[in-house]
PQR file with spaces between the fields and no chain letter, atoms N, CA, C, O and H, PARSE charges and radii, in Angstrom:
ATOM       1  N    UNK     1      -5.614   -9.403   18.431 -0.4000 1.5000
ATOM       2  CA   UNK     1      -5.621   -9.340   16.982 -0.0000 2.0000
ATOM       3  C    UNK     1      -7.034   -9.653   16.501  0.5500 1.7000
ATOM       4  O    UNK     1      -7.649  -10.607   16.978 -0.5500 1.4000
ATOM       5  N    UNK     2      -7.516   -8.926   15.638 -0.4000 1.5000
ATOM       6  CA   UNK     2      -8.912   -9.236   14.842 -0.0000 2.0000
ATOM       7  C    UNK     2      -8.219   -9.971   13.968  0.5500 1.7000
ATOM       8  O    UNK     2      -7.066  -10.096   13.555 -0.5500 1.4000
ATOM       9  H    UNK     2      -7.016   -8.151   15.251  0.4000 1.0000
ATOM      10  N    UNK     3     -10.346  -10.862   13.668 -0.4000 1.5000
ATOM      11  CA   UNK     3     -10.319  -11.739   12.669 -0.0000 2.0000
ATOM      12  C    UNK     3     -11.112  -11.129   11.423  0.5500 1.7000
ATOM      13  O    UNK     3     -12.137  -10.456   11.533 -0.5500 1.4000
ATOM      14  H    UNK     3     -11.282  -10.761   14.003  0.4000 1.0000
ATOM      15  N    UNK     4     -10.607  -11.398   10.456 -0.4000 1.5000
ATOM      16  CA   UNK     4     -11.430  -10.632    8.786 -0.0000 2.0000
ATOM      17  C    UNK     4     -11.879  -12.037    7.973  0.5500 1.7000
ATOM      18  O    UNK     4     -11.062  -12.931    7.753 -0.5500 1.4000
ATOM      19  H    UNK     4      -9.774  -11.944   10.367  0.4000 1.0000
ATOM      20  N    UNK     5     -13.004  -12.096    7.641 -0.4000 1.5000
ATOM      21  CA   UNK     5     -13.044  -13.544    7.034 -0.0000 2.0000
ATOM      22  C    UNK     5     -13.687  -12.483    5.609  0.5500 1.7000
ATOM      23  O    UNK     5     -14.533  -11.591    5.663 -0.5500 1.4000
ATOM      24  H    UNK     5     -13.668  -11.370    7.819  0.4000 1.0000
ATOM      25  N    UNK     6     -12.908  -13.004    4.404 -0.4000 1.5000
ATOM      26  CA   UNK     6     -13.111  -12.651    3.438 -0.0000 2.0000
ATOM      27  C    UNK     6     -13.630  -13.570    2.093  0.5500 1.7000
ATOM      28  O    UNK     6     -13.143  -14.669    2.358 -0.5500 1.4000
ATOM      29  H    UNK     6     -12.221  -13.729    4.360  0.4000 1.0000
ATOM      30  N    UNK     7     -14.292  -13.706    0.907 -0.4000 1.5000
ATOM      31  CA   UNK     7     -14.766  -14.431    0.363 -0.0000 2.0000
ATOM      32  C    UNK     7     -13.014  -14.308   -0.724  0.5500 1.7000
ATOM      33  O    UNK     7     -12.180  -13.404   -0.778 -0.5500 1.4000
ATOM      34  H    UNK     7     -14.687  -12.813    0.692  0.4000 1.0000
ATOM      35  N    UNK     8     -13.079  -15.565   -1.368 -0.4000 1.5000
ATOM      36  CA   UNK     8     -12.376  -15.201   -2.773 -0.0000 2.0000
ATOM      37  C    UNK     8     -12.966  -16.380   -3.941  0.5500 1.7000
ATOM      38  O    UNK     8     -13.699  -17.368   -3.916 -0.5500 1.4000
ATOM      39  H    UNK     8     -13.756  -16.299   -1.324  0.4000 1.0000
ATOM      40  N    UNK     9     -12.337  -15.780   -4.737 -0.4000 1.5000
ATOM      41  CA   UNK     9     -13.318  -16.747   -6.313 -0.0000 2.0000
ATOM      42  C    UNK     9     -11.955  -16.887   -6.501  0.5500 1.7000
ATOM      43  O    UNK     9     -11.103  -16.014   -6.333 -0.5500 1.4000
ATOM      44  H    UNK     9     -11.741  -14.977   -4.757  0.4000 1.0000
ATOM      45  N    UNK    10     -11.747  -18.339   -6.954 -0.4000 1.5000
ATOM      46  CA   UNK    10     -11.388  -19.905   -7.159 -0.0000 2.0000
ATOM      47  C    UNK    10     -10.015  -19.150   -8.415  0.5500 1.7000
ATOM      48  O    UNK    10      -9.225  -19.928   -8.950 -0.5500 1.4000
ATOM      49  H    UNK    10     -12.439  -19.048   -7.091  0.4000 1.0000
ATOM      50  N    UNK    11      -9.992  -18.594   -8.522 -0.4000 1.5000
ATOM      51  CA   UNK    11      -8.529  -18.343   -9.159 -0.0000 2.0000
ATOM      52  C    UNK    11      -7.830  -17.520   -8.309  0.5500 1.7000
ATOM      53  O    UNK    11      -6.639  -17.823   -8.228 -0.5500 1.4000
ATOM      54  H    UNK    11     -10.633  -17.962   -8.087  0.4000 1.0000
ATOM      55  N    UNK    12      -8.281  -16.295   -7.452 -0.4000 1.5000
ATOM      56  CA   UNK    12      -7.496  -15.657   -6.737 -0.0000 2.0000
ATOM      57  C    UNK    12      -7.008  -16.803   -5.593  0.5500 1.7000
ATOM      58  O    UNK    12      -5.823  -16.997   -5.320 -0.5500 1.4000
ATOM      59  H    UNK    12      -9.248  -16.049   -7.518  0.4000 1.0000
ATOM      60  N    UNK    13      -7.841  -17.335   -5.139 -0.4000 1.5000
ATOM      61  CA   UNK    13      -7.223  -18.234   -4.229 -0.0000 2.0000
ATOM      62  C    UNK    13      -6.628  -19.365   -4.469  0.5500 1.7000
ATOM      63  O    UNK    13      -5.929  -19.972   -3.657 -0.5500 1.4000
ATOM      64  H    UNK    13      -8.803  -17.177   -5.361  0.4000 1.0000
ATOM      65  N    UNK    14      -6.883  -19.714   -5.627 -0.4000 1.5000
ATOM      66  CA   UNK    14      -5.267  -20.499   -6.088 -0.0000 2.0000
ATOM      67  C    UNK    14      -3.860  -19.616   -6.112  0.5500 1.7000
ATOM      68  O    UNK    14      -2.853  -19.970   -5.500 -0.5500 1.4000
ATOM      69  H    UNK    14      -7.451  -19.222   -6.287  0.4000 1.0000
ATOM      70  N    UNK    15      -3.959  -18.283   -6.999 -0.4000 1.5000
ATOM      71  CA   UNK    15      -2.963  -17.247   -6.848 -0.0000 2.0000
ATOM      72  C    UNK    15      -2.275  -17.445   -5.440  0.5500 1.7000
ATOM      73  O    UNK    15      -1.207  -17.950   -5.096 -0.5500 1.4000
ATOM      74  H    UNK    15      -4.777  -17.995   -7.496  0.4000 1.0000
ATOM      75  N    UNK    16      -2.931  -17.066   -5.015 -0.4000 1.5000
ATOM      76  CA   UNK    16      -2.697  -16.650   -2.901 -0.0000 2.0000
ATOM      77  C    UNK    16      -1.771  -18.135   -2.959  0.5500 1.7000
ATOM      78  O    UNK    16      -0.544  -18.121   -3.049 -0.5500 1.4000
ATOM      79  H    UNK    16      -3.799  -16.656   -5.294  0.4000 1.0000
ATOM      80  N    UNK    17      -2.452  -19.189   -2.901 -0.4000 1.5000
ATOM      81  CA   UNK    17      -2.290  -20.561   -2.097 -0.0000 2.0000
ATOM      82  C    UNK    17      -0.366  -20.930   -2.972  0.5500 1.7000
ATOM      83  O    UNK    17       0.510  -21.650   -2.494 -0.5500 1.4000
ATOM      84  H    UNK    17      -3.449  -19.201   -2.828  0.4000 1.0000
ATOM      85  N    UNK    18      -0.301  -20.022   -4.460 -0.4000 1.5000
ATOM      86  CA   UNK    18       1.040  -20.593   -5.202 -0.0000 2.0000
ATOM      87  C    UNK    18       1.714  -19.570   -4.488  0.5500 1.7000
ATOM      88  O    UNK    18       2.756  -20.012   -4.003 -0.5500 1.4000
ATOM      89  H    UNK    18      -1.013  -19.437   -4.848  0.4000 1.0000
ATOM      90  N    UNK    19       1.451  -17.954   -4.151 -0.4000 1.5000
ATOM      91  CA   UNK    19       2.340  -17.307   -3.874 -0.0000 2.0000
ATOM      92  C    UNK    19       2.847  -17.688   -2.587  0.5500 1.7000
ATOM      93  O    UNK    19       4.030  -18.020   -2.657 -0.5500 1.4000
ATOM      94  H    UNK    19       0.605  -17.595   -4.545  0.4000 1.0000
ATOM      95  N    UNK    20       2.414  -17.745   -1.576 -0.4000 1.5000
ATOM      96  CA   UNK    20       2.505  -18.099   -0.154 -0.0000 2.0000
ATOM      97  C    UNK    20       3.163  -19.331   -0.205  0.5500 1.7000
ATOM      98  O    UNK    20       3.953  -19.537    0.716 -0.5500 1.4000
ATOM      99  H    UNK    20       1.453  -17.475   -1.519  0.4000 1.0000
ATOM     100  N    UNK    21       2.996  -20.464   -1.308 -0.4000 1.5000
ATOM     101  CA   UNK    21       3.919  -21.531   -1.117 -0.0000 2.0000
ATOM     102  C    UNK    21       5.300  -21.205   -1.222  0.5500 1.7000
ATOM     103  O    UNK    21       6.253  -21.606   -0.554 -0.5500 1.4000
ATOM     104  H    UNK    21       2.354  -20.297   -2.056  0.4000 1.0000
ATOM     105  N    UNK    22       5.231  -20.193   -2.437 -0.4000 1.5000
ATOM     106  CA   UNK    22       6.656  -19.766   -3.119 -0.0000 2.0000
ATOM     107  C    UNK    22       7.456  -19.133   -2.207  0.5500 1.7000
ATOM     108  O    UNK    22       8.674  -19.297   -2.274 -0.5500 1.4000
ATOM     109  H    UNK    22       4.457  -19.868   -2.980  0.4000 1.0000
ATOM     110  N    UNK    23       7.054  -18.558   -1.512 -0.4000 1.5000
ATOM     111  CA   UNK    23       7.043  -17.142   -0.350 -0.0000 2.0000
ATOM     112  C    UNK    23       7.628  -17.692    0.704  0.5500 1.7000
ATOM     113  O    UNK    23       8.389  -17.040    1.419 -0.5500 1.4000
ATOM     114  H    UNK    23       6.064  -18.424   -1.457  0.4000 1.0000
ATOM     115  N    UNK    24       7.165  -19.727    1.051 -0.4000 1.5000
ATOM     116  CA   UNK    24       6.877  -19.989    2.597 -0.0000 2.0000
ATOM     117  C    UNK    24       6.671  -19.340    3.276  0.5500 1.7000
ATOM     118  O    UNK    24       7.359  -19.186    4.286 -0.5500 1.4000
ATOM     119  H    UNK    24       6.547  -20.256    0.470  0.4000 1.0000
ATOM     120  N    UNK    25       5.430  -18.560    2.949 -0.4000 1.5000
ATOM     121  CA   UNK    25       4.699  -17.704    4.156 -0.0000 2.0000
ATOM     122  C    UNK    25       3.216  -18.540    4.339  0.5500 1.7000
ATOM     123  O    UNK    25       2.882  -19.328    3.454 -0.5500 1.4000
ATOM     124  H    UNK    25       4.872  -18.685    2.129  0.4000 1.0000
ATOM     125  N    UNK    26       2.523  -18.367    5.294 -0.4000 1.5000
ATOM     126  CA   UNK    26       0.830  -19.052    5.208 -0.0000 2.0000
ATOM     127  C    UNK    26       0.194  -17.699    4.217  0.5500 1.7000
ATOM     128  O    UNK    26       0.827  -16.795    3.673 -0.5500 1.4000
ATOM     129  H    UNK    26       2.795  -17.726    6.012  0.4000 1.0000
ATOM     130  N    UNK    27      -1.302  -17.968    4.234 -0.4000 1.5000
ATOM     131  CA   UNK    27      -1.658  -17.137    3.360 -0.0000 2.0000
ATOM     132  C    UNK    27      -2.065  -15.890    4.297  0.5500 1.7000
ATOM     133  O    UNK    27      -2.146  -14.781    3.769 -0.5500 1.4000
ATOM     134  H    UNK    27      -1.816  -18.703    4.676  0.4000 1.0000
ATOM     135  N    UNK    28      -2.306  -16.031    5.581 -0.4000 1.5000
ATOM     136  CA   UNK    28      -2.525  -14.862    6.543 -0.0000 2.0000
ATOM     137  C    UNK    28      -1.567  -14.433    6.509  0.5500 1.7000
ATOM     138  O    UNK    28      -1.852  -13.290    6.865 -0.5500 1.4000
ATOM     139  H    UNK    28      -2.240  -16.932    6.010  0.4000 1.0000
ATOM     140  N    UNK    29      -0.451  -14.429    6.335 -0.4000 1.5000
ATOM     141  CA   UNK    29       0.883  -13.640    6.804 -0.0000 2.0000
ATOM     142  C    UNK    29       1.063  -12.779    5.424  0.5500 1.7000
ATOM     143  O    UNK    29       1.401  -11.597    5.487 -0.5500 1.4000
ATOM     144  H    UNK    29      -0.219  -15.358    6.046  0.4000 1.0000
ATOM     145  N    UNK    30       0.822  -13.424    4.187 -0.4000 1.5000
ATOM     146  CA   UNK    30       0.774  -12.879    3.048 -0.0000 2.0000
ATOM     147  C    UNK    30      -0.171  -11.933    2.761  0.5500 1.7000
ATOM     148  O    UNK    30       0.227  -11.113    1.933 -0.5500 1.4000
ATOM     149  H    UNK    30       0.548  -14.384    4.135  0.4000 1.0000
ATOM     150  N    UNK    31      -1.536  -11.725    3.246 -0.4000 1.5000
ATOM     151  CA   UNK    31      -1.953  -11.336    2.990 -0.0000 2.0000
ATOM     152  C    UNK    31      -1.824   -9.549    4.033  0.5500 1.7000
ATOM     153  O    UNK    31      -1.970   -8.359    3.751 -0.5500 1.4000
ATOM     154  H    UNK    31      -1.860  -12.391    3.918  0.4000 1.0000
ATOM     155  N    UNK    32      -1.539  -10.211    5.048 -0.4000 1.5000
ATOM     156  CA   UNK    32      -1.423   -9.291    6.382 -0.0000 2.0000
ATOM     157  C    UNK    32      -0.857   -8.021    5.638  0.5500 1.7000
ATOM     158  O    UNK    32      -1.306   -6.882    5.765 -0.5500 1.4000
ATOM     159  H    UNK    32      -1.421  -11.177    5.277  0.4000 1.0000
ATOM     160  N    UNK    33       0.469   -8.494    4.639 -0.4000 1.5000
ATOM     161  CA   UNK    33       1.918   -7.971    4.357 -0.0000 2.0000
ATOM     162  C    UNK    33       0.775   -6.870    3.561  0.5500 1.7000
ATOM     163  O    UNK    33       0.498   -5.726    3.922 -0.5500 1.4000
ATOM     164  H    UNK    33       0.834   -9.419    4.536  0.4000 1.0000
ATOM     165  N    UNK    34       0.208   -7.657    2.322 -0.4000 1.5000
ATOM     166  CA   UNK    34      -0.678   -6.840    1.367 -0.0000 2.0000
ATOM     167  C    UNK    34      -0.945   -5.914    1.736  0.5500 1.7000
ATOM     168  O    UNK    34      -0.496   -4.835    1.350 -0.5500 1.4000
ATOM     169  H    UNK    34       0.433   -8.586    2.028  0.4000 1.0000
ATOM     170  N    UNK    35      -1.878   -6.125    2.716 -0.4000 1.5000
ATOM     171  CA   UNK    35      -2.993   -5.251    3.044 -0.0000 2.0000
ATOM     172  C    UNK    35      -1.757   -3.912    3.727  0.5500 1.7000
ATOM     173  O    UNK    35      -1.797   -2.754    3.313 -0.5500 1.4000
ATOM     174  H    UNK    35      -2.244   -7.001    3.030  0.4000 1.0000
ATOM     175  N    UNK    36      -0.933   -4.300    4.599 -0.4000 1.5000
ATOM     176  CA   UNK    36      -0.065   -3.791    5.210 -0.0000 2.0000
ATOM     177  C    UNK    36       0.134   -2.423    3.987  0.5500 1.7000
ATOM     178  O    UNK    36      -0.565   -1.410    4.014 -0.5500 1.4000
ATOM     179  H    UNK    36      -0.900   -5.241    4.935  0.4000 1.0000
ATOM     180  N    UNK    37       0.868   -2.599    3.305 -0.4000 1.5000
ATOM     181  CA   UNK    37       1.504   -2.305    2.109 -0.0000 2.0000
ATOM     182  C    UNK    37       0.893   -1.424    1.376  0.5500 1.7000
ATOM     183  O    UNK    37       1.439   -0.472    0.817 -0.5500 1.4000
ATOM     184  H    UNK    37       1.436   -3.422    3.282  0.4000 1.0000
ATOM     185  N    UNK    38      -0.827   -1.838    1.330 -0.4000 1.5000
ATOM     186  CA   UNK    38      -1.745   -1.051    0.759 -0.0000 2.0000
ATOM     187  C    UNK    38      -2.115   -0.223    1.363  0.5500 1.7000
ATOM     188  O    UNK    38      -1.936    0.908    0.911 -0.5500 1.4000
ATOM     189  H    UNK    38      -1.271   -2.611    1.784  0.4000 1.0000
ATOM     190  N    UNK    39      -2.759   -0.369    2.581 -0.4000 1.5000
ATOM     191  CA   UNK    39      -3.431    0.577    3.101 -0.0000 2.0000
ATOM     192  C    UNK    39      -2.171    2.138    3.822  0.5500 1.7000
ATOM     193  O    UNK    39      -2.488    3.305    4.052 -0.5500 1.4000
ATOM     194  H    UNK    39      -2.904   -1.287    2.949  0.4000 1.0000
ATOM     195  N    UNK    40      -0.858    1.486    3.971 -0.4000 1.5000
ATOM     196  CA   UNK    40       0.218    2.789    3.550 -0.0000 2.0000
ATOM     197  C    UNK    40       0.299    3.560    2.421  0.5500 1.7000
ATOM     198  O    UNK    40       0.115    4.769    2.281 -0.5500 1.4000
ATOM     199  H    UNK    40      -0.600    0.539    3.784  0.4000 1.0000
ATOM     200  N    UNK    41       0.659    2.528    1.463 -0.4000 1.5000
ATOM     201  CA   UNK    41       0.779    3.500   -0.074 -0.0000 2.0000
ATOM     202  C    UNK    41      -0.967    4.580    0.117  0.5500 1.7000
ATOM     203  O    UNK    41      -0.778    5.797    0.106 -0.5500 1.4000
ATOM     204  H    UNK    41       0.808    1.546    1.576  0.4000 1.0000
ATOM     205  N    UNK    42      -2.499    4.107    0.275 -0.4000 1.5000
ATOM     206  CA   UNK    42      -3.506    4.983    0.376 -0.0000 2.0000
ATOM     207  C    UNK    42      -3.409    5.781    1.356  0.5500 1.7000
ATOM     208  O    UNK    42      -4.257    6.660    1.202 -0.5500 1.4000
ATOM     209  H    UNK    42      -2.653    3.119    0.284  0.4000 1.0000
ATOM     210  N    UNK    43      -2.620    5.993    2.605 -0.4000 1.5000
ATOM     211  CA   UNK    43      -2.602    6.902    3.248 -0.0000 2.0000
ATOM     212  C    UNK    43      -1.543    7.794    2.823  0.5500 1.7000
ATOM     213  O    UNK    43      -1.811    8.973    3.055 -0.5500 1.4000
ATOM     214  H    UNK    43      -1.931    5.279    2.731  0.4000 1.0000
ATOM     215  N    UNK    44      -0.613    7.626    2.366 -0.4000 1.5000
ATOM     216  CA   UNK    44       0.519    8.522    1.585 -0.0000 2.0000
ATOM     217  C    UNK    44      -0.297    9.192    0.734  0.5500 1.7000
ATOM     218  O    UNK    44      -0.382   10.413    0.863 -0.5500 1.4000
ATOM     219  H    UNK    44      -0.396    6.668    2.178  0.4000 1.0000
ATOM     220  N    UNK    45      -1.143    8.427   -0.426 -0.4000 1.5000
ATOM     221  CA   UNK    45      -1.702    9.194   -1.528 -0.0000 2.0000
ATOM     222  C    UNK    45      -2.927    9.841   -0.842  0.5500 1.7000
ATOM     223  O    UNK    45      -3.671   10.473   -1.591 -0.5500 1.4000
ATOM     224  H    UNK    45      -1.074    7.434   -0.532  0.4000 1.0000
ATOM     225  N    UNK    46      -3.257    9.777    0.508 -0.4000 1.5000
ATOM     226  CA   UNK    46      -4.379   10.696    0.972 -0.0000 2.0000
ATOM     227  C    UNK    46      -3.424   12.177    1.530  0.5500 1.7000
ATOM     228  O    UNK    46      -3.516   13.355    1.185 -0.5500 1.4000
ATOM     229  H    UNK    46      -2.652    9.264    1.116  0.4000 1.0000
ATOM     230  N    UNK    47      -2.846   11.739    2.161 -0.4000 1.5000
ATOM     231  CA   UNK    47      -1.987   13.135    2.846 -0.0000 2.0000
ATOM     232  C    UNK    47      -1.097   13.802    1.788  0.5500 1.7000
ATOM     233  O    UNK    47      -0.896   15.004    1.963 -0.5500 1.4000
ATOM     234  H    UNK    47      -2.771   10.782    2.441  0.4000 1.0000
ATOM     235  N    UNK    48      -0.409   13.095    0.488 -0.4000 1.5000
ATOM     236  CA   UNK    48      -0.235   13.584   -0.581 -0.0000 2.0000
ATOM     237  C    UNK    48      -1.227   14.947   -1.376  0.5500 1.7000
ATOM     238  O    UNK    48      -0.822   16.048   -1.751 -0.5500 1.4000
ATOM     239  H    UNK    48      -0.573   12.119    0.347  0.4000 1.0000
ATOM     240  N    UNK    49      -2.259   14.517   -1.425 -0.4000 1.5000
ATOM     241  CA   UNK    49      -3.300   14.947   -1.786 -0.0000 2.0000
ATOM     242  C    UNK    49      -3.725   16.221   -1.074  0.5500 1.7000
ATOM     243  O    UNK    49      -3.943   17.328   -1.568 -0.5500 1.4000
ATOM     244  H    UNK    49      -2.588   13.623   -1.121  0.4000 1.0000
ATOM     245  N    UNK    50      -3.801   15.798    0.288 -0.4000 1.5000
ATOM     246  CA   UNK    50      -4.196   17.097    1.194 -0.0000 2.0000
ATOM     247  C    UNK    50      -3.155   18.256    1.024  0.5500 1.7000
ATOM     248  O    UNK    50      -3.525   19.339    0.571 -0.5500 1.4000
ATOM     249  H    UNK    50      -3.624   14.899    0.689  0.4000 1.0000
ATOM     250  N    UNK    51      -2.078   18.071    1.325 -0.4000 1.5000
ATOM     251  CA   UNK    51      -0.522   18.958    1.620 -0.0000 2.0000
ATOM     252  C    UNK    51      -0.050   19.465   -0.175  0.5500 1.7000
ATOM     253  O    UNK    51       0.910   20.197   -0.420 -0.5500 1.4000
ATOM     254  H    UNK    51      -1.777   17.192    1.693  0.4000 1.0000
ATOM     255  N    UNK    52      -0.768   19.007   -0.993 -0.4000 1.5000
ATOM     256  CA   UNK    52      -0.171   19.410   -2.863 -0.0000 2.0000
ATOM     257  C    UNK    52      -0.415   20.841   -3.149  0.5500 1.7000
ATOM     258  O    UNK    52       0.249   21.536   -3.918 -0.5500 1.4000
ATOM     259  H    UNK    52      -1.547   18.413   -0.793  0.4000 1.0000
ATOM     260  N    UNK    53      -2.000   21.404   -2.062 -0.4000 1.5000
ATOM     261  CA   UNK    53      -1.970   22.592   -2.746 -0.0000 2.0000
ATOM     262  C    UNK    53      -0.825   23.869   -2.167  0.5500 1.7000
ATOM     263  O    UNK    53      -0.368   24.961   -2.507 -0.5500 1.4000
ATOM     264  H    UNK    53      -2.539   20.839   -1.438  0.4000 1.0000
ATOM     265  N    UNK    54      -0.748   22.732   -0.926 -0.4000 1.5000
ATOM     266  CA   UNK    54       0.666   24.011    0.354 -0.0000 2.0000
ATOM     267  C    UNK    54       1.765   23.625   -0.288  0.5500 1.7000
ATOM     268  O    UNK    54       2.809   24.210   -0.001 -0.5500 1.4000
ATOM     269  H    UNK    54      -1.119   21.845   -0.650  0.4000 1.0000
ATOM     270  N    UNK    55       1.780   22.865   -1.007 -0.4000 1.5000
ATOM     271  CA   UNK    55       3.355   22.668   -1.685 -0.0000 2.0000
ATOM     272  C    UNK    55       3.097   23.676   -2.720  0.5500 1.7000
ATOM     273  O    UNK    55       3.661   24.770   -2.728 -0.5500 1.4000
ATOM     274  H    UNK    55       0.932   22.390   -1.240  0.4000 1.0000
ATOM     275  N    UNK    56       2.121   23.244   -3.709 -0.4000 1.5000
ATOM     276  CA   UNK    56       2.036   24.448   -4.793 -0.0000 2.0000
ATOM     277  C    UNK    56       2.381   25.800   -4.806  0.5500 1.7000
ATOM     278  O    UNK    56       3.013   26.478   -5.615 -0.5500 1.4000
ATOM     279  H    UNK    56       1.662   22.356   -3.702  0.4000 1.0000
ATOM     280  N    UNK    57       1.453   26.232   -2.991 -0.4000 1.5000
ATOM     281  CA   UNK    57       2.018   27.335   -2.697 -0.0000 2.0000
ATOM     282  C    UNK    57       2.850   27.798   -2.546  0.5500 1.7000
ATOM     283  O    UNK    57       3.056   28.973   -2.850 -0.5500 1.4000
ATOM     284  H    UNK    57       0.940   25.681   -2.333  0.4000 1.0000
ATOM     285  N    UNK    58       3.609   27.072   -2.039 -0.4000 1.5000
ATOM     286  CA   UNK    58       5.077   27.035   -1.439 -0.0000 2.0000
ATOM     287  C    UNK    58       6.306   27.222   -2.980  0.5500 1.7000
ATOM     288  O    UNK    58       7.533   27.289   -2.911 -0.5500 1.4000
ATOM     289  H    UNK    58       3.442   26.117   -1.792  0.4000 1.0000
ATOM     290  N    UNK    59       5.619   27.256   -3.983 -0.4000 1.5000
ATOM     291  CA   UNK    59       6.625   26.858   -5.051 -0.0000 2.0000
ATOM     292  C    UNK    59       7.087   25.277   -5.651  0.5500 1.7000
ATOM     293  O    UNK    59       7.947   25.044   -6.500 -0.5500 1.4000
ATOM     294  H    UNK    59       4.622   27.201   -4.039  0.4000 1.0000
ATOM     295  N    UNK    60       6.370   24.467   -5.042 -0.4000 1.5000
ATOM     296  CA   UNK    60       6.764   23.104   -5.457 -0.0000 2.0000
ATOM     297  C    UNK    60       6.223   22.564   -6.621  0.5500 1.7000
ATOM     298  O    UNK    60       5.066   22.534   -6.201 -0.5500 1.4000
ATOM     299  H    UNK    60       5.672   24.656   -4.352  0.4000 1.0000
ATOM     300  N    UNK    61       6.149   22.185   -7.568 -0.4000 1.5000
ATOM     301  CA   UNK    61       5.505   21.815   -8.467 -0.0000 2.0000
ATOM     302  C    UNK    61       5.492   20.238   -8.831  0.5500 1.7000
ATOM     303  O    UNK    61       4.557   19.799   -9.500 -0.5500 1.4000
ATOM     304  H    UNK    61       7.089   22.209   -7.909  0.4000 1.0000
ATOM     305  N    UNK    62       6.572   19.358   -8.373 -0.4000 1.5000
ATOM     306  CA   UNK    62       6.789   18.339   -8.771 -0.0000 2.0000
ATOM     307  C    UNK    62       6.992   17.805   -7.390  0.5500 1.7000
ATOM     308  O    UNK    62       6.855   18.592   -6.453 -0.5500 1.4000
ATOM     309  H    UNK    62       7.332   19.715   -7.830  0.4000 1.0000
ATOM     310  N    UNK    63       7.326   16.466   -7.140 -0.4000 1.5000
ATOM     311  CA   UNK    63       7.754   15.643   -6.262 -0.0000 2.0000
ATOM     312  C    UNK    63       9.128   15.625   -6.233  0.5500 1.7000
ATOM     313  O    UNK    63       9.658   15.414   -5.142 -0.5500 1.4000
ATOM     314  H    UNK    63       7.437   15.827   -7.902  0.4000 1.0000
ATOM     315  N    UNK    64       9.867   15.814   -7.273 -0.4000 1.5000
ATOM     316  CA   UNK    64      10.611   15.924   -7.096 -0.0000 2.0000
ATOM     317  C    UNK    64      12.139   17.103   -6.783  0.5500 1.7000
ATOM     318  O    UNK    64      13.366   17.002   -6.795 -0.5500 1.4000
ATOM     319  H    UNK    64       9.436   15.986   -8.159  0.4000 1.0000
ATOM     320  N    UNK    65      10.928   18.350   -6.484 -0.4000 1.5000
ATOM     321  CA   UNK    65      11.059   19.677   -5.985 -0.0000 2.0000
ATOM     322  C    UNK    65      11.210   19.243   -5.239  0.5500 1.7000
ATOM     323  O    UNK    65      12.382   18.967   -4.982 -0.5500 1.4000
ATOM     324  H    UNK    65       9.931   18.432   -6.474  0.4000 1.0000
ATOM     325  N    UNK    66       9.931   18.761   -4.117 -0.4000 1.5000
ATOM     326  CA   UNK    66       9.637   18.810   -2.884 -0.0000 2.0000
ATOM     327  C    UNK    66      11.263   17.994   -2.188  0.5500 1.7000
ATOM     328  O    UNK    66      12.027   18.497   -1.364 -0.5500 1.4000
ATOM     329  H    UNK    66       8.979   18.985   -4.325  0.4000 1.0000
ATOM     330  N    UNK    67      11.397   16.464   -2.949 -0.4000 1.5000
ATOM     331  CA   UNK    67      12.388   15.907   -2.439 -0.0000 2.0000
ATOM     332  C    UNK    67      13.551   16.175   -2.063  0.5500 1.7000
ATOM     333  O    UNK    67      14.112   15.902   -1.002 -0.5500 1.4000
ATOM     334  H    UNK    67      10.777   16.056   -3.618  0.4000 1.0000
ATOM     335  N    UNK    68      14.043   16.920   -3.288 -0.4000 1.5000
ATOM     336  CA   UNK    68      15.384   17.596   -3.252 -0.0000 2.0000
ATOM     337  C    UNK    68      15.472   18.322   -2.048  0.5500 1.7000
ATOM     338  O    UNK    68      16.540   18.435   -1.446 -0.5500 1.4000
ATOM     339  H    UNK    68      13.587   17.142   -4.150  0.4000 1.0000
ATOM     340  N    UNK    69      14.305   18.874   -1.619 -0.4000 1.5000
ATOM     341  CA   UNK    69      14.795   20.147   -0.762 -0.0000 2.0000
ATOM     342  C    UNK    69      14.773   19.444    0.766  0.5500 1.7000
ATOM     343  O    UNK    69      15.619   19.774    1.597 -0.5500 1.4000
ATOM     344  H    UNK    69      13.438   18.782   -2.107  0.4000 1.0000
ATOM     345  N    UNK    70      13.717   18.429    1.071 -0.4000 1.5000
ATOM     346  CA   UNK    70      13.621   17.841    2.058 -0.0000 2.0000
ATOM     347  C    UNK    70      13.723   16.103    2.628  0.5500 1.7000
ATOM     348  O    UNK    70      13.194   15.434    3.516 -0.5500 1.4000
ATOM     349  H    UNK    70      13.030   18.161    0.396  0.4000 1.0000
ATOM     350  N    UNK    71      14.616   15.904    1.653 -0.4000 1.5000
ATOM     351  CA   UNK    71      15.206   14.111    1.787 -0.0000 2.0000
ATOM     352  C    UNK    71      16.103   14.286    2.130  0.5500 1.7000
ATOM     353  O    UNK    71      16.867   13.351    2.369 -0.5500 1.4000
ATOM     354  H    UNK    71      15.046   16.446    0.932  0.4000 1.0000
């Protein structure tokens, strides 16, 4: 496992230090989740992005074209 040492300013890391209490998670595990979380949703909205104009083509116009036909 890598290590990330990151800076934060004195309100986010109070934030972090109440959520993670609330959570009983540490703040690495909380943050792990974040990042987790984020860097999915940006790869969805990257391959989203790529595949919109083959949907277009395809007749799709909405997301919720696309869904109907393939959920």
């Amino acid at each position: 496992m890598a290590t990330l040492t990151i800076r934060l300013d004195d309100q986010l890391e109070k934030q972090l230090s109440k959520l993670a209490k609330e959570k009983n998670r540490t703040k690495s595990e909380l943050v792990r989740d974040i990042l987790r979380r984020y860097t999915t949703a940006e790869l969805f909205s990257v391959a989203r992005k790529r595949l919109q104009p083959y949907a277009e083509k395809a007749g799709y116009l909405t997301d919720e074209e696309f869904f109907r036909d393939f959920s």
